[in-house]
C-alpha positions as semicolon CSV with decimal commas, in nm:
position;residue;x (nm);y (nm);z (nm)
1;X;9,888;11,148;11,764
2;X;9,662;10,991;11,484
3;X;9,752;10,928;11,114
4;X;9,548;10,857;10,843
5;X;9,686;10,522;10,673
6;X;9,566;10,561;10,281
7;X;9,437;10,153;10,333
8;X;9,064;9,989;10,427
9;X;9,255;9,684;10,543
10;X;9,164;9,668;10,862
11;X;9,463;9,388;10,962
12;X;9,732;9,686;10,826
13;X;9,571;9,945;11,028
14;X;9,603;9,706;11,327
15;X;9,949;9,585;11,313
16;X;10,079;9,951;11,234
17;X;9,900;10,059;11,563
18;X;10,046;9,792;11,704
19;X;10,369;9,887;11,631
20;X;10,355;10,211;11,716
21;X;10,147;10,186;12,045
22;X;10,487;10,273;12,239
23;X;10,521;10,640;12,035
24;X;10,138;10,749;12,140
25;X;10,050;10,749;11,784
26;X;9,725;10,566;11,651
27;X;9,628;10,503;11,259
28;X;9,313;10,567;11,108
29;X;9,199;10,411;10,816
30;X;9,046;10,554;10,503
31;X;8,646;10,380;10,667
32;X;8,745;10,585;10,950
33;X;8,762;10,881;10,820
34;X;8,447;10,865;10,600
35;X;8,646;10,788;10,280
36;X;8,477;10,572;9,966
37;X;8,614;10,713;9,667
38;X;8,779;10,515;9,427
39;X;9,181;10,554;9,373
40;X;9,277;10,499;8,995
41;X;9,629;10,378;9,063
42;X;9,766;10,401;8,728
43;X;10,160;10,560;8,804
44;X;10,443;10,338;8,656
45;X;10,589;10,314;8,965
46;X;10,519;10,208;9,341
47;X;10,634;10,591;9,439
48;X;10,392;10,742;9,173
49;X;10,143;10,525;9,272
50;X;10,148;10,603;9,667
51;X;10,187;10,977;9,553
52;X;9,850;10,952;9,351
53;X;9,666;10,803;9,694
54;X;9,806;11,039;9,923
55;X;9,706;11,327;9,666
56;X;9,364;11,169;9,659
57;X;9,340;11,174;10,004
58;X;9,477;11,494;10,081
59;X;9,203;11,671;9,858
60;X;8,909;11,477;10,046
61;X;9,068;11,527;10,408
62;X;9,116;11,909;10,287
63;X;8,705;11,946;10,163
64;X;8,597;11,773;10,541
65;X;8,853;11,939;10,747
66;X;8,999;11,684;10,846
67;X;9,371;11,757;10,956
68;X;9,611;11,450;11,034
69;X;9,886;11,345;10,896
70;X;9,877;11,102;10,592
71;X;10,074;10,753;10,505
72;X;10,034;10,565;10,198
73;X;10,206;10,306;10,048
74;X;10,217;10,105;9,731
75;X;10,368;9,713;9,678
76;X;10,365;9,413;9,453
77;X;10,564;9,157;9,352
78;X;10,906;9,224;9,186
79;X;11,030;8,887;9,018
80;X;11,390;8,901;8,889
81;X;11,367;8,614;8,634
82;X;11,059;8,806;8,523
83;X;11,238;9,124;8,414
84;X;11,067;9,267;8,789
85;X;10,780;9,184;8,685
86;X;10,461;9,218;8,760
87;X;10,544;9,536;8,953
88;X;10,286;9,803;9,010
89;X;10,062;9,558;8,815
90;X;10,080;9,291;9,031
91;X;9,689;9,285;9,138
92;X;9,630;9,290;8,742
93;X;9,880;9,029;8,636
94;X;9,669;8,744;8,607
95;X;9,359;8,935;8,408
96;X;9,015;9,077;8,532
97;X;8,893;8,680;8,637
98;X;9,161;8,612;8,843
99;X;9,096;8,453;9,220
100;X;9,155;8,689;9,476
């Protein structure tokens, strides 16, 4: 079975196949199947967030026929002494010139 994994990181898409070698089931990644677009993220939560990407993906994978299963997911950091902060904006927290 093959899934499409709403990522381009390549190191994600190998450690999930990794783990799930045992079950049959392989993971494609969003280069795999032919997918550039850009995701605007902008949900107030990690859920909303994933939701958006799936959504995103869903619509491209329904215009190529393409028919597999999607997983997305959605993370940051979630400091307690910083009221859970940064959150869903973790990769903005530091500003547009931050090092990546």
């Amino acid at each position: 079975m093959k899934i499409i994994y709403g990522t381009t990181n390549e190191n994600k898409i190998f450690e999930m196949s990794r783990y799930f070698k045992e079950y049959n089931i392989s993971f494609l990644s969003l280069k795999d199947i032919g997918f550039n677009e850009e995701i605007i993220e902008n949900g107030d939560t990690f859920l909303e967030n994933s939701l958006i990407k799936a959504k995103a993906i869903k619509r491209y994978c329904n215009k190529n026929k393409i028919n597999y299963p999607i997983l997305t997911d959605d993370a940051g950091l979630c400091v307690k002494s910083l009221d859970n902060r940064p959150g869903v904006y973790t990769a903005r927290y530091a500003g547009d010139h931050a090092p990546q």
